[in-house]
C-alpha positions as CSV (number, residue, x, y, z in Angstrom):
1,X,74.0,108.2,97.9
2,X,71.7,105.6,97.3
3,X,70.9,106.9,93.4
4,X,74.7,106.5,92.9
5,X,76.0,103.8,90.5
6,X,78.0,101.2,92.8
7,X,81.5,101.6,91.6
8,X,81.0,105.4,91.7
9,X,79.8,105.0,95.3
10,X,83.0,102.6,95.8
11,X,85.3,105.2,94.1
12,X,84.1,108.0,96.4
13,X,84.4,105.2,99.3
14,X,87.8,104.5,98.6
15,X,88.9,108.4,98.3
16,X,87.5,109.2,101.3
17,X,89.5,106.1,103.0
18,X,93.0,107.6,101.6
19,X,92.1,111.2,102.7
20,X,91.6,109.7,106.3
21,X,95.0,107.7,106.3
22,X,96.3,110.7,104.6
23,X,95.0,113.6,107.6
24,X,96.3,110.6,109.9
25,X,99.5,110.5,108.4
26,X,100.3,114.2,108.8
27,X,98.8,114.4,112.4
28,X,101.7,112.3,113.7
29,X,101.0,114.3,117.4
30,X,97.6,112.0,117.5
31,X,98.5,109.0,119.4
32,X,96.4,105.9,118.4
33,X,95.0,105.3,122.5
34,X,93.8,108.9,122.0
35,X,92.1,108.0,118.7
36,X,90.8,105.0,120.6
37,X,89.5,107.1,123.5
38,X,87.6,109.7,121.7
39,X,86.0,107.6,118.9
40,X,86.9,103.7,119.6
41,X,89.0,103.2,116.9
42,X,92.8,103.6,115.7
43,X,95.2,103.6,113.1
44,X,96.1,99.9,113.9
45,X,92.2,99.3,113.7
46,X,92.4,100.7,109.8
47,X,95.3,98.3,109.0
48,X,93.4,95.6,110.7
49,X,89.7,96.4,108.9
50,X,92.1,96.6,105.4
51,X,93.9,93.0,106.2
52,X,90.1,91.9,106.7
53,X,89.0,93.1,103.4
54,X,91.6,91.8,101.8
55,X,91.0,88.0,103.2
56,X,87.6,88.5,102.6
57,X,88.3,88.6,98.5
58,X,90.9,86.1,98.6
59,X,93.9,89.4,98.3
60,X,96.9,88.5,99.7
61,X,98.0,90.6,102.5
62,X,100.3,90.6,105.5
63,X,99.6,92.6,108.2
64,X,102.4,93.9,108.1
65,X,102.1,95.2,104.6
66,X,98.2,96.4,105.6
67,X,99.8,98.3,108.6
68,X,102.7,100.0,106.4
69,X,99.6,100.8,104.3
70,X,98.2,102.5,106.6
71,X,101.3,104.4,108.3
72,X,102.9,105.5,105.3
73,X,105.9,103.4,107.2
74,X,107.0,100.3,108.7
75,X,105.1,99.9,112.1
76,X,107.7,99.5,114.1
77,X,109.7,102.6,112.3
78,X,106.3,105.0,112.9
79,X,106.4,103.8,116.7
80,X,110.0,104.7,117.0
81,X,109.4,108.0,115.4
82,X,106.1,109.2,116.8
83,X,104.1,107.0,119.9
84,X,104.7,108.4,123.1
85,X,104.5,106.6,126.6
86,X,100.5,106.9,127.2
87,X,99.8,109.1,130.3
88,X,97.8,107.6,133.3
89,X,95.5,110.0,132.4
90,X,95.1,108.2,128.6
91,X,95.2,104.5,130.1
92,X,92.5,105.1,132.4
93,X,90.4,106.2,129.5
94,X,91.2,103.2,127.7
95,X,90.5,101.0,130.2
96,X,87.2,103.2,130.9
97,X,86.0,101.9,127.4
98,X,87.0,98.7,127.1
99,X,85.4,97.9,130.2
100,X,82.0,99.3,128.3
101,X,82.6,97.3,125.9
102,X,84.1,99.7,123.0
């Protein structure tokens, strides 16, 4: 990657960033603590990185609007559809990695 021009290496960047929100979008049955468990980041995470990116270059955007973005949805309607009560099982993983630091 490092012969490619930079906005071709930004293009390709920014593809691969909507086919990830995409996959995320369909796998609905993926609940974000699991996301956070296995690789230490989540869909919120996404919408939080894109708000930062945004400040960063002087972009106005909410973070609700980042988070819709991201979820294809109002936040609060993709909860109501789709996040289920995390198992003991799932909160003792999370609390596994936050205490490492992750």
């Amino acid at each position: 990657m490092n012969d490619l021009e930079a906005r071709t290496q930004i293009e390709l960047e920014a593809a691969v960033f909507r086919r990830l929100v995409a996959h995320l979008r369909t796998r609905t049955d993926v609940q974000n603590i699991d996301l956070m468990n296995l690789a230490g980041f989540c869909r919120n995470c996404l919408s939080n990185w894109l708000k930062d990116a945004a400040d960063e270059t002087g972009v106005a955007l909410t973070k609700d609007a980042s988070r819709e973005a991201v979820y294809g949805m109002p936040y609060e309607e993709w909860k109501a559809k789709h996040q289920t009560e995390a198992s003991a099982s799932q909160q003792a993983g999370f609390a596994a990695n936050q205490a490492k630091g992750h």
